[in-house]
N, CA, C and O atoms as a MOPAC input file, in Angstrom:
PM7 MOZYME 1SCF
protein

 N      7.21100 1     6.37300 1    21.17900 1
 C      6.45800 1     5.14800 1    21.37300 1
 C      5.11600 1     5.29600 1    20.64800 1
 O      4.50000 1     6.35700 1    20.74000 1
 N      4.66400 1     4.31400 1    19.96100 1
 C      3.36900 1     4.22700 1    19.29000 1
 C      2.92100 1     3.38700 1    19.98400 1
 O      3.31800 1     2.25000 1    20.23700 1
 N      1.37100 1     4.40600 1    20.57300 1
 C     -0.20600 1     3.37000 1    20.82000 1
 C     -0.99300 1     3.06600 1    19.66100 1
 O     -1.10900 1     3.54000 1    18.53000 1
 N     -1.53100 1     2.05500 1    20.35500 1
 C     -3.18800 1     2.09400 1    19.30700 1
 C     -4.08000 1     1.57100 1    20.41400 1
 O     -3.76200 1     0.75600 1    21.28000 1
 N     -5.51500 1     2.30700 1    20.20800 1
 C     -6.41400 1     1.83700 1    21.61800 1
 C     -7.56100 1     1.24900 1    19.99000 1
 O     -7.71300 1     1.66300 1    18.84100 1
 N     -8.11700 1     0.10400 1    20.83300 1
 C     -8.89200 1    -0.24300 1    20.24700 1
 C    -10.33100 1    -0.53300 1    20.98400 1
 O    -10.08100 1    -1.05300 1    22.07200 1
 N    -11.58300 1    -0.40400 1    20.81300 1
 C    -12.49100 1    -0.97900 1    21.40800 1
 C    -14.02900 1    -1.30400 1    20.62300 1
 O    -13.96700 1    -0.62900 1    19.59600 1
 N    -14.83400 1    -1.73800 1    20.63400 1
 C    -15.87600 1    -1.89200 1    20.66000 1
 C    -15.91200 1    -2.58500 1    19.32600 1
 O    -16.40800 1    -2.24600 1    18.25200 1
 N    -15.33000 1    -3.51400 1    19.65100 1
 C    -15.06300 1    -5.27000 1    18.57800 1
 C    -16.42300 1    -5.92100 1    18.40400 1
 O    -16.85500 1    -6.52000 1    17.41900 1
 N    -16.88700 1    -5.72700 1    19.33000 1
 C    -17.92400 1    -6.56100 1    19.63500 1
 C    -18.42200 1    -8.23600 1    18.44300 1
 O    -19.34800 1    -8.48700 1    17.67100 1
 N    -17.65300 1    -8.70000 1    18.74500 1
 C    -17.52000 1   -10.00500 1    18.04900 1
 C    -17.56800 1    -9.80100 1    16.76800 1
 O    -18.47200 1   -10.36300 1    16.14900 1
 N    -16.90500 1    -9.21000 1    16.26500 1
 C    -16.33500 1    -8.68400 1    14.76000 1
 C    -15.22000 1    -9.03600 1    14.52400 1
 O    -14.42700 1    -8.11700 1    14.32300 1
 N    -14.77300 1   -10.21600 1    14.46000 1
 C    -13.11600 1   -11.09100 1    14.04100 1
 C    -12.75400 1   -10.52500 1    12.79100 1
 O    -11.54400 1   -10.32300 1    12.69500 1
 N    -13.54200 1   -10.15900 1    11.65000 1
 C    -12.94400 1   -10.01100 1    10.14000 1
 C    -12.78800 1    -8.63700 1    10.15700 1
 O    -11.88900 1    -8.29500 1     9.39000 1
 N    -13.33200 1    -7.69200 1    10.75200 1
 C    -12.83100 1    -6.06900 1    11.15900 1
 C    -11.98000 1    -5.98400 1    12.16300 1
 O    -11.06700 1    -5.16500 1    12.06300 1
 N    -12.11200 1    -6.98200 1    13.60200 1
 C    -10.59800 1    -6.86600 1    13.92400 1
 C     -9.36800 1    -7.26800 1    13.42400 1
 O     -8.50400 1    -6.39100 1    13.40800 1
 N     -9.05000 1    -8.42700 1    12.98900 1
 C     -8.16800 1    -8.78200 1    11.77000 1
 C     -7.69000 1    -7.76500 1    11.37500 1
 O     -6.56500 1    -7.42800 1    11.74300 1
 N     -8.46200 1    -6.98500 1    10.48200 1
 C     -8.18800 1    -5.89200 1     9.60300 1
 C     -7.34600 1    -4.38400 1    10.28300 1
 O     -6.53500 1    -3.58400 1     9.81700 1
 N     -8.09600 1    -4.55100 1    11.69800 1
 C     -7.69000 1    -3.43900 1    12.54200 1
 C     -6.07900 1    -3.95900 1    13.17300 1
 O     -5.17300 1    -3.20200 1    13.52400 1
 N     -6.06800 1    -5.29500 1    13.18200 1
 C     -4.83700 1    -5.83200 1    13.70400 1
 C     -3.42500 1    -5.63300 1    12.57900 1
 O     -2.25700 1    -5.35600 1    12.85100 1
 N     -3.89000 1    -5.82000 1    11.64400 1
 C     -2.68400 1    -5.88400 1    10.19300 1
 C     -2.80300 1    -4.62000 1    10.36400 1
 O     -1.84900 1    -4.45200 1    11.12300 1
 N     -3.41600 1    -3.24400 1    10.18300 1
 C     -2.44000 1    -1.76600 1    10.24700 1
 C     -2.01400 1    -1.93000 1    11.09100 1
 O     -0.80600 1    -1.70800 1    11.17100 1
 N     -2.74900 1    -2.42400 1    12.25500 1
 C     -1.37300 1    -2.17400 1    13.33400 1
 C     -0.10800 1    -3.06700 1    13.24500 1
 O      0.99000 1    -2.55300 1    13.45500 1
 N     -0.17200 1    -3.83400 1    13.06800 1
 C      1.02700 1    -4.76900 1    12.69800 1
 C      2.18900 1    -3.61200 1    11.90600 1
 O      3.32800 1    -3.32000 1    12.27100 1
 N      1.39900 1    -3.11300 1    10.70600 1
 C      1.97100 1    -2.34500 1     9.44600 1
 C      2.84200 1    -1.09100 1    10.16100 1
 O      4.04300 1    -0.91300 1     9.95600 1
 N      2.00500 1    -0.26100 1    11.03700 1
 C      2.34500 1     0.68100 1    11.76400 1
 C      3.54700 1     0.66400 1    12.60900 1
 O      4.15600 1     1.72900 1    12.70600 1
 N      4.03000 1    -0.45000 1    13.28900 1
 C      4.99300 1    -0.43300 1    13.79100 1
 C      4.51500 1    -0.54800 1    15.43600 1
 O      5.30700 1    -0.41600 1    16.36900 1
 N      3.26600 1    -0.78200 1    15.56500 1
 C      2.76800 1    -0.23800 1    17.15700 1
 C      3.75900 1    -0.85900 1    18.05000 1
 O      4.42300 1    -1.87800 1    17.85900 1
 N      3.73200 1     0.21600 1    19.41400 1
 C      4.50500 1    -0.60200 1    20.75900 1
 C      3.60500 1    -1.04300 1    20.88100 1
 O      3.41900 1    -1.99900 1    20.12900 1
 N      2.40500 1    -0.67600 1    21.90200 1
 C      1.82100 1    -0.93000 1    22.49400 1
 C     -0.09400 1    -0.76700 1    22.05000 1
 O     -0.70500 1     0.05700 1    21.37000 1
 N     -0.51700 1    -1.95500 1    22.80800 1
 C     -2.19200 1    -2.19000 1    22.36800 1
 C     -2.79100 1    -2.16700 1    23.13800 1
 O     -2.66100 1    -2.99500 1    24.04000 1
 N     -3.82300 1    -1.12900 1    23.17100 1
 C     -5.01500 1    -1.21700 1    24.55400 1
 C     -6.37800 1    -1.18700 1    24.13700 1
 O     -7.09700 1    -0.47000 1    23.44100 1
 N     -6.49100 1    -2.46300 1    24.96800 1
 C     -8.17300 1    -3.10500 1    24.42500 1
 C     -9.05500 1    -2.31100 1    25.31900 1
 O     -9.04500 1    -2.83600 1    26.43300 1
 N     -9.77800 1    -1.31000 1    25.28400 1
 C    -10.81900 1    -0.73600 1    25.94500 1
 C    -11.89500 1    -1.26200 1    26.02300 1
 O    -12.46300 1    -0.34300 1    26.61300 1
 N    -12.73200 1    -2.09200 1    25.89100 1
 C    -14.15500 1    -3.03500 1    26.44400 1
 C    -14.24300 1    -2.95600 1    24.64400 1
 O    -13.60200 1    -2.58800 1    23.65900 1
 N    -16.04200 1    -3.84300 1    25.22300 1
 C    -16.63500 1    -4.63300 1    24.51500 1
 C    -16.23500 1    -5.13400 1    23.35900 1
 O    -16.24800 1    -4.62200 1    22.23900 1
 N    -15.78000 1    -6.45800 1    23.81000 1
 C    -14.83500 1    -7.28200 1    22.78000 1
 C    -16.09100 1    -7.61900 1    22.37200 1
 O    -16.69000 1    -6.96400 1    21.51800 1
 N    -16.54500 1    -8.59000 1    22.91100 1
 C    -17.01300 1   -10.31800 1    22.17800 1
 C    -18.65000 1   -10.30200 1    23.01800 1
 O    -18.92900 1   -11.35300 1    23.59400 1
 N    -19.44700 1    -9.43100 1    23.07200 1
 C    -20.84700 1    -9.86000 1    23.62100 1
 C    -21.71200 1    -9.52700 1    22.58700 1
 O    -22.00000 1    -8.34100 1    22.42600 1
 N    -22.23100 1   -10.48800 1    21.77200 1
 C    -22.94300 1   -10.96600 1    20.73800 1
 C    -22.03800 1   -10.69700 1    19.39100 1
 O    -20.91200 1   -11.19500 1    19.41900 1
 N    -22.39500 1    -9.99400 1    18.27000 1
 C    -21.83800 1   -10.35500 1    16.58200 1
 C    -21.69600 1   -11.31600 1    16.24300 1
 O    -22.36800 1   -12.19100 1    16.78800 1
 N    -20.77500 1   -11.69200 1    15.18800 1
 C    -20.57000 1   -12.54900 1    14.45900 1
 C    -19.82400 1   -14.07800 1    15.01800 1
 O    -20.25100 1   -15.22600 1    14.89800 1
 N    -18.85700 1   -13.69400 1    15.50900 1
 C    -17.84000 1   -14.55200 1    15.87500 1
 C    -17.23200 1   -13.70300 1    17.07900 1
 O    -16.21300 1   -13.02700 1    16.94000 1
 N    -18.24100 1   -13.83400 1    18.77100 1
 C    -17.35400 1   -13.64100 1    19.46800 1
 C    -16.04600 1   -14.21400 1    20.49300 1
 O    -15.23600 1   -13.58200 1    21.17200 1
 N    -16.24100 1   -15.75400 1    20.26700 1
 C    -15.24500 1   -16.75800 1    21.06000 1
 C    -13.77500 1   -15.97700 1    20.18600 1
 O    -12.77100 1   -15.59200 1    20.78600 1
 N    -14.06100 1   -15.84800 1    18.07500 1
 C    -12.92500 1   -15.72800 1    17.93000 1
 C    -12.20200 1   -14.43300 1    17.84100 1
 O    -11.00600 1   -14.29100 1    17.58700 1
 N    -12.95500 1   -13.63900 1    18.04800 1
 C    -12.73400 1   -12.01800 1    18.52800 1
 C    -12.38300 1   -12.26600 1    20.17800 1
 O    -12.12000 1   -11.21100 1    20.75600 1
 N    -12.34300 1   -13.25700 1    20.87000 1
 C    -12.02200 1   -12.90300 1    22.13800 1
 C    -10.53700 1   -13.57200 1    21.83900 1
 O     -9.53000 1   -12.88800 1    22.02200 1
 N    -10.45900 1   -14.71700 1    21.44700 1
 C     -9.42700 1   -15.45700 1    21.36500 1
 C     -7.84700 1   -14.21400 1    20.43600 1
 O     -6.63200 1   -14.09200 1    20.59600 1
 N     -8.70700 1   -13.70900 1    19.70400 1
 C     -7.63100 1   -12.85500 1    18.69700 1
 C     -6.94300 1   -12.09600 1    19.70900 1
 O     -5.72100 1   -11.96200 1    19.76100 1
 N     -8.00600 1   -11.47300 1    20.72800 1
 C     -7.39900 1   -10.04900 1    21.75800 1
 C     -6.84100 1   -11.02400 1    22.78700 1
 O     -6.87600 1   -10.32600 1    23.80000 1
 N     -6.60000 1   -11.60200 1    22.96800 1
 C     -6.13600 1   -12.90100 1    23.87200 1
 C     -4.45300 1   -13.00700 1    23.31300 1
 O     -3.55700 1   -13.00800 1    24.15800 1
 N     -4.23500 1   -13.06400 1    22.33200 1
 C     -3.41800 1   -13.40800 1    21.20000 1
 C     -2.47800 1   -12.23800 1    21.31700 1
 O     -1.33000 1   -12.37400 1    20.89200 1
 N     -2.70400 1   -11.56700 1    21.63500 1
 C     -2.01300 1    -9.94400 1    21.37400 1
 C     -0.91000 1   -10.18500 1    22.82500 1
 O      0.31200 1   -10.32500 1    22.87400 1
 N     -1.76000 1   -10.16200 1    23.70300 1
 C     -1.17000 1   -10.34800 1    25.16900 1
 C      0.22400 1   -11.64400 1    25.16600 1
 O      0.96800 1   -11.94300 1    26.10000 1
 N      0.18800 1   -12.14300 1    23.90500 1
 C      1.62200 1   -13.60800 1    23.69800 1
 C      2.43200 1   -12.91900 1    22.63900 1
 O      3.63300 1   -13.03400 1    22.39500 1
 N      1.61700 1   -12.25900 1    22.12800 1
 C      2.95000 1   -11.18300 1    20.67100 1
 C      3.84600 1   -10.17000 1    21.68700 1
 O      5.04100 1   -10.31800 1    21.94500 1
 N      3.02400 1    -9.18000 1    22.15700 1
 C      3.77500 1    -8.29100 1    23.06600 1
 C      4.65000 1    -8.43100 1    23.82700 1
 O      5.07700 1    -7.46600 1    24.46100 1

């Protein structure tokens, strides 16, 4: 089984993206969001919405 833990997004949509396609590439089972998604950066509604998104693929 393949993990990937991810955390500290912090409203960074165009580096999570990026972190999302290897994983896509990789083959991952399973994704674990460890904190700080979305409290301040760039775009955190759509850094929350992306990790939101994961939870309807799986």
């Amino acid at each position: 089984m393949r993990l990937a833990f991810i955390s500290n997004i912090h409203g960074n949509a165009i580096a999570l993206n990026a972190v999302l396609n290897d994983i896509r590439q990789k083959n991952v089972d399973k994704v674990y969001v460890l904190g700080d998604l979305c409290f301040r950066g760039p775009e955190p509604k759509r850094s929350l919405d992306m990790v939101r998104g994961l939870i309807l693929k799986l």
